[in-house]
SEKOL-477693 format. One record per residue: residue number from 1; x, y, z of N, C-alpha, C, O in turn. Coordinates in steps of 0.2 Angstrom, whole numbers, plus 5000, padded with zeros to 4 digits. Example, Ala and Ser with C-alpha at 12.3 -4.5 7.8 and 13.67 -1.06 7.14 Angstrom:
2
<1,<5066,4972,5039>,<5062,4978,5039>,<5066,4984,5039>,<5071,4983,5042>>
<2,<5064,4989,5035>,<5068,4995,5036>,<5064,5000,5039>,<5067,5006,5040>>
//
This chain:
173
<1,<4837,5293,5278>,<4843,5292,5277>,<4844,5284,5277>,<4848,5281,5273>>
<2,<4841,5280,5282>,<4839,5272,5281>,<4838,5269,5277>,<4841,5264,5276>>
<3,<4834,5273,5273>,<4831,5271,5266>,<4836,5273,5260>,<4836,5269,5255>>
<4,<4842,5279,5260>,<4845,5280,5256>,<4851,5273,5256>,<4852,5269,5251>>
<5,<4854,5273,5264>,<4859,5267,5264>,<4857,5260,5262>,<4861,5256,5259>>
<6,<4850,5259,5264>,<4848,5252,5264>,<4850,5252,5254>,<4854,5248,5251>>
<7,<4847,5257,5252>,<4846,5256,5243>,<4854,5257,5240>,<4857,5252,5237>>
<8,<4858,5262,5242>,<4866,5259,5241>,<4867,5252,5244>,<4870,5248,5240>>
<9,<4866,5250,5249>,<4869,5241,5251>,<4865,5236,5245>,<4867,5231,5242>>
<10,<4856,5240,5245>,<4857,5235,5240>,<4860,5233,5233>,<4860,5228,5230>>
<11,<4861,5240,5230>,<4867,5243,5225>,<4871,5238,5224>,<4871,5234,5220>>
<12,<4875,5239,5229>,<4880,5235,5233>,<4881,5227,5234>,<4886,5224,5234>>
<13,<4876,5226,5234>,<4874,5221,5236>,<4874,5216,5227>,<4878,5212,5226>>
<14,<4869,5218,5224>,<4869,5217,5216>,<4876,5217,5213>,<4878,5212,5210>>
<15,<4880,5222,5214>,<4886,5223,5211>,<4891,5217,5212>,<4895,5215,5208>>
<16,<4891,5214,5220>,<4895,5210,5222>,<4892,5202,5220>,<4896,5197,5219>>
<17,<4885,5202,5219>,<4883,5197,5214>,<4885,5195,5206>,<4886,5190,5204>>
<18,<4884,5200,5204>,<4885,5202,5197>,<4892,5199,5195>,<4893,5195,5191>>
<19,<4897,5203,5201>,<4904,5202,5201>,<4904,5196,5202>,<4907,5192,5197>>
<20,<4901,5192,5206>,<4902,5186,5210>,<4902,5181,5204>,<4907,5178,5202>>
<21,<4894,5182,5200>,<4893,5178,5192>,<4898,5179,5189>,<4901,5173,5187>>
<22,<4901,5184,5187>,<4904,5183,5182>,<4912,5183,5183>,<4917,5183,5178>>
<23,<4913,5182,5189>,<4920,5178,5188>,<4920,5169,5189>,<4925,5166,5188>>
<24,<4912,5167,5191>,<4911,5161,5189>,<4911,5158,5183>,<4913,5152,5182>>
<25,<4907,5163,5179>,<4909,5163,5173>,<4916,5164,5168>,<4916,5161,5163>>
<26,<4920,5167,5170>,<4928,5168,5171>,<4932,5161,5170>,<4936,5157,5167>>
<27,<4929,5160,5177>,<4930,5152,5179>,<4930,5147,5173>,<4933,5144,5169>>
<28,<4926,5148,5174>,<4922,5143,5169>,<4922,5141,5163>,<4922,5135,5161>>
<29,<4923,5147,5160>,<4928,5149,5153>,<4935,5147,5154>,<4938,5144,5149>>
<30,<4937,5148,5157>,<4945,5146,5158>,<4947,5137,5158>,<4951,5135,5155>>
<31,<4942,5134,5163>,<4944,5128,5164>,<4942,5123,5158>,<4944,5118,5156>>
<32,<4934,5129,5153>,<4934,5126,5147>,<4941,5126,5140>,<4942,5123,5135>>
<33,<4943,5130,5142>,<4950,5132,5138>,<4954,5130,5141>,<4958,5129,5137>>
<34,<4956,5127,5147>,<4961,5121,5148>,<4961,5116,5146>,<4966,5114,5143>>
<35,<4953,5112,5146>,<4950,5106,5145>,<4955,5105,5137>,<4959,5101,5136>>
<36,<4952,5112,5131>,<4952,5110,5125>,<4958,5109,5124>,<4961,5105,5120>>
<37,<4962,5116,5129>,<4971,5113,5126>,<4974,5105,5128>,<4979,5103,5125>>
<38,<4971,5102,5133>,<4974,5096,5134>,<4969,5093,5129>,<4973,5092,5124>>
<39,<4965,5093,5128>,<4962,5087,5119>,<4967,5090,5117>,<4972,5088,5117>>
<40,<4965,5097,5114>,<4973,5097,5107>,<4980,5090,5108>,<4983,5085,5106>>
<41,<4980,5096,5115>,<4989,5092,5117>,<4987,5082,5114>,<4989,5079,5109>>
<42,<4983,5081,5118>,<4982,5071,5117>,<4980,5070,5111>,<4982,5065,5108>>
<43,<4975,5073,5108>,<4976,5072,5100>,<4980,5072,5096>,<4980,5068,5091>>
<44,<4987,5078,5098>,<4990,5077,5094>,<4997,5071,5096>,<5001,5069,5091>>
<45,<4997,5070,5102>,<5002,5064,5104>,<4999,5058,5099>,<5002,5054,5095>>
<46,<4991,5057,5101>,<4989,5051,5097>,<4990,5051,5090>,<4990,5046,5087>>
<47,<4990,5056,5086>,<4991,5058,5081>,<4999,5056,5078>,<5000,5052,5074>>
<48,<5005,5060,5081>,<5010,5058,5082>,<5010,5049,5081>,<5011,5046,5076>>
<49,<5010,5046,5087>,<5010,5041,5090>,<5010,5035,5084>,<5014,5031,5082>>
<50,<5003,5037,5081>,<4999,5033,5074>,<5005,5034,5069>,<5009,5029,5067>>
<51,<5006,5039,5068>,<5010,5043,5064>,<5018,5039,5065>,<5021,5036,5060>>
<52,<5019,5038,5070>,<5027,5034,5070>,<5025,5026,5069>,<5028,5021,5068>>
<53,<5019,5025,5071>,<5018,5016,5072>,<5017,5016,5064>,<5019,5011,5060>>
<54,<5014,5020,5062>,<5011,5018,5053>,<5020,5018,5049>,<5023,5015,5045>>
<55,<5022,5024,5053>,<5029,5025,5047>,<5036,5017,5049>,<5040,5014,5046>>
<56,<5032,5017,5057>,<5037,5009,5060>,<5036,5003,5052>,<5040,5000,5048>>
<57,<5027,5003,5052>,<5024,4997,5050>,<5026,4997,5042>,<5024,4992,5039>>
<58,<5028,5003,5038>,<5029,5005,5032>,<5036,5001,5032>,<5037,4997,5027>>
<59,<5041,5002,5036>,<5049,4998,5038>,<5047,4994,5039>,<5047,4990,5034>>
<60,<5044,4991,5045>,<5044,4982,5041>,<5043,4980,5036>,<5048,4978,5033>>
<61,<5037,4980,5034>,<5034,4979,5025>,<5040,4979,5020>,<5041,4975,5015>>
<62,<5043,4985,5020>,<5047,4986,5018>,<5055,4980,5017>,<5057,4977,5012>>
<63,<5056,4982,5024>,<5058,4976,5026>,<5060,4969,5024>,<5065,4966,5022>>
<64,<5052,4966,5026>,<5050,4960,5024>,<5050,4961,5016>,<5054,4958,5013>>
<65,<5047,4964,5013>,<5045,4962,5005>,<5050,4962,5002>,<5050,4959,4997>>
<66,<5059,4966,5004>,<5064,4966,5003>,<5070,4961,5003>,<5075,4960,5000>>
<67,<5067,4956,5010>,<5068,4949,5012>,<5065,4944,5006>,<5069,4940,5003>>
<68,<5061,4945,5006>,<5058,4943,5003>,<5060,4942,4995>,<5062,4937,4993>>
<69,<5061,4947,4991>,<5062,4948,4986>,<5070,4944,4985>,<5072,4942,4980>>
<70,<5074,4944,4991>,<5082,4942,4990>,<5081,4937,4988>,<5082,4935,4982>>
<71,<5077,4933,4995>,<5077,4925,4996>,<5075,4922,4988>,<5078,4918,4985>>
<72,<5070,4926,4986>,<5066,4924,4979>,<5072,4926,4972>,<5072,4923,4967>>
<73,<5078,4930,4974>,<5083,4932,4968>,<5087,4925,4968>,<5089,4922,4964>>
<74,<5088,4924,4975>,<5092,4919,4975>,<5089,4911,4973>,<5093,4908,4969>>
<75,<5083,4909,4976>,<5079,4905,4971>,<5083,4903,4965>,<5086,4898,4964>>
<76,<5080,4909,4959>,<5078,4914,4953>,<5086,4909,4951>,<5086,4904,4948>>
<77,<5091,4913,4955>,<5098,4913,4952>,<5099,4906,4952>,<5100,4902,4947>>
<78,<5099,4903,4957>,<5099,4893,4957>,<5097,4892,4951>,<5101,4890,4947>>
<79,<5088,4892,4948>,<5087,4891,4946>,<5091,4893,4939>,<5093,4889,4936>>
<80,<5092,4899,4936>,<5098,4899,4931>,<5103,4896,4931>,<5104,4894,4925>>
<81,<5108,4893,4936>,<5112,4892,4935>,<5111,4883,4932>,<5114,4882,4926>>
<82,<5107,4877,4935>,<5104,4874,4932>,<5102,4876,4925>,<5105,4872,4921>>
<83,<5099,4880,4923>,<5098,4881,4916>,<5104,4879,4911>,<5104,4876,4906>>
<84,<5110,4884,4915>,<5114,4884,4910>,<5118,4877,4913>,<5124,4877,4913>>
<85,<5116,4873,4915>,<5118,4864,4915>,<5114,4861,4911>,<5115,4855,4910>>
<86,<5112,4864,4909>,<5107,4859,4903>,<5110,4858,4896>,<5111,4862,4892>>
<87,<5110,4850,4895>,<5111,4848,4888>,<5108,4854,4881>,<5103,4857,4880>>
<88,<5113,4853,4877>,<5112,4860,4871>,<5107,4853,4866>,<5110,4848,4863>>
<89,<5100,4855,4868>,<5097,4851,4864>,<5091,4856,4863>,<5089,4861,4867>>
<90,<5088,4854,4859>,<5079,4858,4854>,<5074,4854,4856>,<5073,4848,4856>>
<91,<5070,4859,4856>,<5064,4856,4858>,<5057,4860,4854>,<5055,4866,4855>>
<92,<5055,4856,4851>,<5049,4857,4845>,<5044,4859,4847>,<5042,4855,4852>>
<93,<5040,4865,4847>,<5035,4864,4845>,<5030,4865,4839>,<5032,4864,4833>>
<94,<5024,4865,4840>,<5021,4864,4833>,<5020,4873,4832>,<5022,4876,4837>>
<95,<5019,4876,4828>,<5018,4882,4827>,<5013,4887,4831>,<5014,4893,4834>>
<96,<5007,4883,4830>,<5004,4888,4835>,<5004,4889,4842>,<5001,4893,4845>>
<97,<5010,4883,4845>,<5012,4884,4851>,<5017,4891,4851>,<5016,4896,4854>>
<98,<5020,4890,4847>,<5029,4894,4846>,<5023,4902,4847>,<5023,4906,4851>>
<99,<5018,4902,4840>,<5013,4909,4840>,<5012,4911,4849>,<5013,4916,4852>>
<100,<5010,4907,4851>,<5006,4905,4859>,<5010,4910,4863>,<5008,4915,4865>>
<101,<5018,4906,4862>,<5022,4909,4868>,<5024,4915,4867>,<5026,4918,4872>>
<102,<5023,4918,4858>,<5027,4925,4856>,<5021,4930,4859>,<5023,4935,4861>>
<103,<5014,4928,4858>,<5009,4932,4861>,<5010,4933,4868>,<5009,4939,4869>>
<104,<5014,4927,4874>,<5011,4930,4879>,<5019,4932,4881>,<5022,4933,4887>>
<105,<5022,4931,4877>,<5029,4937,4879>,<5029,4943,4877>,<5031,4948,4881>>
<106,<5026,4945,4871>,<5024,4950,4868>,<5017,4955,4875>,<5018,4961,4876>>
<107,<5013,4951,4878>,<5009,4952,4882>,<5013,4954,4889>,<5012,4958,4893>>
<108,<5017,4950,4890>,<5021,4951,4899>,<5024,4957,4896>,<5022,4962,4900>>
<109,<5027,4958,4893>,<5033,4962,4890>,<5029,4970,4889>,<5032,4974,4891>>
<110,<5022,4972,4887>,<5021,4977,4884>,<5020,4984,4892>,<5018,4983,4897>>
<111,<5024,4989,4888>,<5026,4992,4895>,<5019,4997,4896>,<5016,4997,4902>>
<112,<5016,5000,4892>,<5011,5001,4895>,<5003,4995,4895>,<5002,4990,4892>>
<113,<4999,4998,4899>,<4993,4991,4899>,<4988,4994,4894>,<4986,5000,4894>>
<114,<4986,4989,4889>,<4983,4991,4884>,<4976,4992,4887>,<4973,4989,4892>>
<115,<4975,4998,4880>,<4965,5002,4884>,<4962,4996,4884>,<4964,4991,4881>>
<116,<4957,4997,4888>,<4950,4992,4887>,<4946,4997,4882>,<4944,5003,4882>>
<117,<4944,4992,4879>,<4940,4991,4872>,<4934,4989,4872>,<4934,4984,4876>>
<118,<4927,4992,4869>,<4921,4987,4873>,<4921,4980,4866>,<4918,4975,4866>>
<119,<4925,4983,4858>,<4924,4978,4855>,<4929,4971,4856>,<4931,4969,4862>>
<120,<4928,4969,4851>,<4930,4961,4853>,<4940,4963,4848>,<4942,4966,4843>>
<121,<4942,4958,4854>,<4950,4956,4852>,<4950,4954,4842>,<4947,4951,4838>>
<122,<4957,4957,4843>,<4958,4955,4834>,<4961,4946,4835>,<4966,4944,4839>>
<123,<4958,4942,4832>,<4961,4937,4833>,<4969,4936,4829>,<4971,4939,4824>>
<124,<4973,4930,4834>,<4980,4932,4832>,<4977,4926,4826>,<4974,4921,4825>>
<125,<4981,4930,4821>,<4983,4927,4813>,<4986,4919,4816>,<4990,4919,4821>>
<126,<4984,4914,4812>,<4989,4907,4812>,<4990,4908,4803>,<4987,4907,4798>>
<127,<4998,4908,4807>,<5001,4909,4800>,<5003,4901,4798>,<5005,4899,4792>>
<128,<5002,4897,4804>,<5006,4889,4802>,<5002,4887,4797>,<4996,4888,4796>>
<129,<5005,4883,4793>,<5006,4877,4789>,<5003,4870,4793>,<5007,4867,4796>>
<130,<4997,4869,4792>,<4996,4863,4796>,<5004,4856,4795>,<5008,4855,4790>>
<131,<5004,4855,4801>,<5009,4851,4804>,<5015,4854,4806>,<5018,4851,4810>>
<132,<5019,4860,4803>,<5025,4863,4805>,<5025,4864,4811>,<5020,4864,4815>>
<133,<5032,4865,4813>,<5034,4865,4819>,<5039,4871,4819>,<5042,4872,4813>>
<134,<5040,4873,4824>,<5045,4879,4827>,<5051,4877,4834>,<5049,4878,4839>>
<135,<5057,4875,4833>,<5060,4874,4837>,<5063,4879,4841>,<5064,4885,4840>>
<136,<5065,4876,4847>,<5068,4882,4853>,<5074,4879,4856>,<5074,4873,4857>>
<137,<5078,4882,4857>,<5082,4880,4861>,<5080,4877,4869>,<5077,4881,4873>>
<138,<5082,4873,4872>,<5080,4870,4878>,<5081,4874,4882>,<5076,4877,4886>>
<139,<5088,4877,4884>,<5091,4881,4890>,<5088,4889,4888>,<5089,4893,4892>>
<140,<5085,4892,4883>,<5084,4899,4879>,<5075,4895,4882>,<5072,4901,4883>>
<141,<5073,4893,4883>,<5065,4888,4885>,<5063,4889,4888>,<5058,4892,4889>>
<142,<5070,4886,4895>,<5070,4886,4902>,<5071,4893,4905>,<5069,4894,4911>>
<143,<5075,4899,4900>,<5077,4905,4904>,<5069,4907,4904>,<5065,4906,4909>>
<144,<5068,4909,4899>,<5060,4911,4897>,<5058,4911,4904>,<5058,4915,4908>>
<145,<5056,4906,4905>,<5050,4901,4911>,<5054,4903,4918>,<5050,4903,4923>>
<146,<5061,4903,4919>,<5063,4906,4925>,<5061,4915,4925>,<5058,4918,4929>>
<147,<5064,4917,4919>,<5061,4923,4919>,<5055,4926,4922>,<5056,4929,4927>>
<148,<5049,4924,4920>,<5044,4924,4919>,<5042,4923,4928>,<5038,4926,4931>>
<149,<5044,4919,4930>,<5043,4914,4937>,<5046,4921,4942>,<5042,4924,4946>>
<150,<5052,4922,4941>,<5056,4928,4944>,<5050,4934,4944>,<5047,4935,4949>>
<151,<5048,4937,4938>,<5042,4942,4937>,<5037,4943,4940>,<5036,4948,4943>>
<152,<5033,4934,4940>,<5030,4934,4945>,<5031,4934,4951>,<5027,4938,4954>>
<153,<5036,4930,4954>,<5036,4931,4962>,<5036,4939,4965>,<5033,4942,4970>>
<154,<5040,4942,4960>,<5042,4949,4962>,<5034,4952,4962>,<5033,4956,4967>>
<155,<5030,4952,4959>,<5022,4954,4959>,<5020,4952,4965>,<5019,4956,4969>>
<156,<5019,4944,4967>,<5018,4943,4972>,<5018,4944,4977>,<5013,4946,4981>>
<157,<5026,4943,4977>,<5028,4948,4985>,<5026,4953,4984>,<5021,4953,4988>>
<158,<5027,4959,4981>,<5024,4966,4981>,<5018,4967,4985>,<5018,4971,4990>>
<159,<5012,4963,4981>,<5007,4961,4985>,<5005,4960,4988>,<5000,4963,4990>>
<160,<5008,4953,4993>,<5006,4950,4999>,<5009,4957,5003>,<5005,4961,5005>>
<161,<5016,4959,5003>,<5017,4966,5005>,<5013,4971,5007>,<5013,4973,5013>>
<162,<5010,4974,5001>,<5003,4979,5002>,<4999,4976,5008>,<4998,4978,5013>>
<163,<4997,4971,5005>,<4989,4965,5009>,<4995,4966,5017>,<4991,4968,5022>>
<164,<5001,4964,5019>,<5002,4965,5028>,<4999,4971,5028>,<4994,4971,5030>>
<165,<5003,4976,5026>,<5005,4985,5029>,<4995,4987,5027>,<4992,4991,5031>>
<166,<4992,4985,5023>,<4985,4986,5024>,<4980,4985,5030>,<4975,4988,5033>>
<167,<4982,4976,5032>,<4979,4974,5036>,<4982,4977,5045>,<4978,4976,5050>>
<168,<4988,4979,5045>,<4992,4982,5050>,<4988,4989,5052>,<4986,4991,5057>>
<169,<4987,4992,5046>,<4985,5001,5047>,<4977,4998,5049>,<4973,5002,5051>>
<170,<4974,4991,5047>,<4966,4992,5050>,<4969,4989,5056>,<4973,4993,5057>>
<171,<4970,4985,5060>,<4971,4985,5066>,<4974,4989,5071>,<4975,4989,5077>>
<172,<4976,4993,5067>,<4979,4999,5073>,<4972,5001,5078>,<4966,5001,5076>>
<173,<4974,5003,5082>,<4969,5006,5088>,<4968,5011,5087>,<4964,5014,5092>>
//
């Protein structure tokens, strides 16, 4: 009968070990599924976080390139208004300048950007008459060239814009 009891205890004995492991294991498991829902939760605040500082840093930029663009209209408009103070006088050039300038308004102006090609450019026709000349108007000269000045600036800014809000999202943490 000693020997029956002794071998139920130690029955007993096993089972309460068994149980013991494996609610260590229980354990165990559980505080690894806590661990993971707090990373979730902190990844996603940090995630969040990025998320509102990049959409802040997209408002400034915005902002600034907008500022920027005024200060540069109002520039722009000064300079017209000079324009149209200008004596109603002409101003020559010789022909293949006048061709020069119609190419690269013809070129600023074109709305799509033309293919690359691997052959070579068609050269621009010189239709002049050696010595002829081509007249312009001074103030119609001057707009052109403010024009153009305008167009550019507004590139620029655009760009220095990208070039902050770029360098801003690589310094983020």
């Amino acid at each position: 009968m000693i020997y029956l009891l002794g071998g139920v205890g130690i029955v007993i004995a096993i089972l309460l070990a068994a149980l013991g492991f494996e609610h260590e294991r229980v354990v165990y498991e559980t505080n690894r599924a806590v661990n993971a829902e707090q990373a979730v939760k902190i990844a996603e605040q940090r995630a969040t976080a990025l998320a509102l500082q990049w959409a802040s840093q997209v408002d400034k930029t915005d902002a600034a390139v907008r500022k920027a663009q005024g200060d540069a209209n109002v520039e722009i408009a000064a300079l017209q208004a000079k324009i149209k103070s200008l004596p109603d006088r002409v101003v020559v050039f010789d022909t293949a300048t006048a061709s020069l300038f119609t190419d690269i308004a013809n070129a600023a102006n074109a709305a799509p950007a033309p293919a690359v090609s691997d052959g070579k450019a068609t050269p621009v026709p010189d239709p002049a008459i050696a010595g002829a000349a081509t007249a312009y108007d001074e103030r119609e000269f001057a707009d052109y060239m403010s024009k153009a000045a305008a167009a550019y600036r507004d590139v620029q800014t655009k760009l220095n814009g990208c070039i902050s809000f770029y360098q801003s999202l690589r310094n983020t943490p």
